[in-house]
C-alpha positions in Angstrom: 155.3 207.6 139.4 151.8 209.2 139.8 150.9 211.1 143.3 148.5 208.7 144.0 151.1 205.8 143.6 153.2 207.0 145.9 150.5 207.7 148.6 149.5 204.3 148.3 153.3 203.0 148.6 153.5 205.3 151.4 150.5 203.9 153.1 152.1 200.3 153.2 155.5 201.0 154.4 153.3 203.1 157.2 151.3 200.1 157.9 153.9 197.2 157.7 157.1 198.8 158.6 157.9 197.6 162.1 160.2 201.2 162.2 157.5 203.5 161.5 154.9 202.6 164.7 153.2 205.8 164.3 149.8 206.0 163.1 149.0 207.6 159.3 147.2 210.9 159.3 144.2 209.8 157.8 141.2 212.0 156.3 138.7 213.1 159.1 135.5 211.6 158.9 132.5 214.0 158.7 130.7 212.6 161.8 126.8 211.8 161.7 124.4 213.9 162.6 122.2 212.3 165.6 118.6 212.4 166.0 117.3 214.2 169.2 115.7 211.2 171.2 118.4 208.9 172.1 120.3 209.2 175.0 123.8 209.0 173.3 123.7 212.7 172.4 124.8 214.7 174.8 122.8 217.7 173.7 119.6 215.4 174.5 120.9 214.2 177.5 121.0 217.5 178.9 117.4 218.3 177.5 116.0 215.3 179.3 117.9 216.0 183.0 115.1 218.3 184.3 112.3 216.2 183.6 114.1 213.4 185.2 115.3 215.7 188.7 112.3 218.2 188.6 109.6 217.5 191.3 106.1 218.0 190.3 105.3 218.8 193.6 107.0 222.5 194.3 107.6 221.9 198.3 108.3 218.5 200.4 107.8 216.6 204.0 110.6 216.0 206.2 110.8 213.3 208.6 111.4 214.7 212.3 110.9 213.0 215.7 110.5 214.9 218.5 112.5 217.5 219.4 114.4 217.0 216.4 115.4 220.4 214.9 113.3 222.0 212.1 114.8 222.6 208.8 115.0 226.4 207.6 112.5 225.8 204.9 110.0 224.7 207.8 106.7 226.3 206.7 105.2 228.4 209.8 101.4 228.3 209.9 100.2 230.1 213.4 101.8 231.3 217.1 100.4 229.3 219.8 98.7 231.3 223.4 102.1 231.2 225.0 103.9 233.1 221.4 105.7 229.5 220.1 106.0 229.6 216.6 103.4 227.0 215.0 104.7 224.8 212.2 102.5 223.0 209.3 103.3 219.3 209.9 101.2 215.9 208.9 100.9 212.4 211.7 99.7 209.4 211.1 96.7 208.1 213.5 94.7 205.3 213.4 95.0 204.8 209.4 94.7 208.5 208.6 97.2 210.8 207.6 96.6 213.8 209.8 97.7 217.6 208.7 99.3 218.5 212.2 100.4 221.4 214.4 104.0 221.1 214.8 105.7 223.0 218.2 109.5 222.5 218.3 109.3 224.1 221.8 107.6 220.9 223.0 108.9 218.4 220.7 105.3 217.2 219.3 102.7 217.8 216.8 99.2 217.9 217.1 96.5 215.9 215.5 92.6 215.5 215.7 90.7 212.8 215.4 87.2 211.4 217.0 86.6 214.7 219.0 89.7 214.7 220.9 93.6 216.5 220.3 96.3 213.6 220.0 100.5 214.5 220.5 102.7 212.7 217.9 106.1 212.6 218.8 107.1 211.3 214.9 105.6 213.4 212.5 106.7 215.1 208.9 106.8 219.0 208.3 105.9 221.1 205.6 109.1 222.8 203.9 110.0 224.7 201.0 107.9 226.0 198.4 105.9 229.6 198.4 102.3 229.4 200.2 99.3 231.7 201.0 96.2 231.8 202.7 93.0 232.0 201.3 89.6 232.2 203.0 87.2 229.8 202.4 84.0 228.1 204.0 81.4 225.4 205.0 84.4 222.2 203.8 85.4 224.5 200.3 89.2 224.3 199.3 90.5 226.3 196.3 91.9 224.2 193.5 95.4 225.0 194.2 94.9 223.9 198.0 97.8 222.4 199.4 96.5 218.2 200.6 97.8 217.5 203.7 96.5 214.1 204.0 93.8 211.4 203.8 91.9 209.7 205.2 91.6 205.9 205.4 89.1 205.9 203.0 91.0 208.1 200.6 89.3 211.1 201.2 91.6 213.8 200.6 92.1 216.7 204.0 93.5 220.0 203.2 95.6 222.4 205.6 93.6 225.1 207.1 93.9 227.3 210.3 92.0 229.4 212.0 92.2 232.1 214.7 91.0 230.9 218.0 91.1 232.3 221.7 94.0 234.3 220.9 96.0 231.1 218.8 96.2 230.9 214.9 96.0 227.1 215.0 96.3 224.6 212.2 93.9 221.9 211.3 92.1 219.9 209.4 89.9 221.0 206.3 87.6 218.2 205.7 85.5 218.5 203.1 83.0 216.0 203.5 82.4 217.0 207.0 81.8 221.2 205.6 84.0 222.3 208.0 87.9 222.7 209.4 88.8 220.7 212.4 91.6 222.0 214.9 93.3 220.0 217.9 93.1 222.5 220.9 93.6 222.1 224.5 93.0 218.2 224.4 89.1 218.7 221.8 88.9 218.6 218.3 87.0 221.4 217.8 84.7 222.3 214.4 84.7 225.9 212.5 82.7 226.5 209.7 85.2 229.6 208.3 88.8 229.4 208.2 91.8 230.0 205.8 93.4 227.5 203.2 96.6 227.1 202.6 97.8 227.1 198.7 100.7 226.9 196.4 101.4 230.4 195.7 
């Protein structure tokens, strides 16, 4: 009896025999190769994970409501007259979204609008990220200005702050209007040089 013979004998006493329940070695299989692209290879899978978790944006706004703690990542902005720290924050009023001075200490950010300062006890702060200031003038922004906002007719409002009667105050930059606006001491006041915040 040939080799082959007997592996084939062997093969159906292996299959058939009700004594012998343990499966036949059989040859390994040389497995496919897979095409990068589908999601069934791991290896791809992997690939594809940081385009799926990675922001575009590299910082974020957090919900807070009133004196609601600050995370770590808050991003500070300017020191008010009385030396609490200032926070960049965002508000909504009247169908804009406002960039905002936020002050822990009091539980309330700042908005202006319509020549007067407004207190918003629910608000969103800046956080995370790496920032800078640049200087800038007459409703400029540089092109990696960080937007803060818009208005209700989708105009676009940039951070900006500016050093006034002894308070580095955040505001508005509006282009349209050539200038950055600030809430201070119940105005909206108007300065025609300032500082922009940017992504860093």
């Amino acid at each position: 009896m040939s080799f082959k013979d007997f592996r084939a004998r062997l093969a159906k006493l292996w299959l058939f025999s009700p004594i012998l329940n343990v499966p036949m070695p059989m040859k390994k299989k040389k497995k496919k190769k897979k095409t990068r692209g589908t999601v069934r290879c791991t290896r791809t899978w992997i690939d594809f994970v940081p385009l799926i978790v990675k922001s575009p944006q590299p910082y974020r706004w957090v919900n807070r409501v009133g004196t609601q703690s600050l995370p770590d990542t808050a991003v500070q902005g300017g020191r008010d007259t009385d030396g609490s720290t200032i926070f960049v924050g965002r508000a909504f009023h009247e169908g804009d979204m406002l960039p905002a001075k936020v002050i822990p200490e009091k539980g309330v950010a700042y908005v202006c609008h319509g020549g007067e300062e407004h207190p918003k006890h629910s608000y969103e702060v800046l956080c995370q990220g790496e920032f800078a200031w640049q200087f800038a003038s007459n409703g400029e922004v540089p092109a990696d200005a960080v937007v803060g906002g818009q208005t209700s007719d989708g105009e676009p409002l940039y951070i900006g702050r500016v050093l006034h009667s002894g308070s580095q105050t955040i505001g508005k930059v509006q282009p349209s209007h050539g200038c950055l606006y600030i809430p201070y001491d119940g105005e909206e006041l108007s300065f025609k040089d300032y500082e922009v915040l940017v992504i860093h």
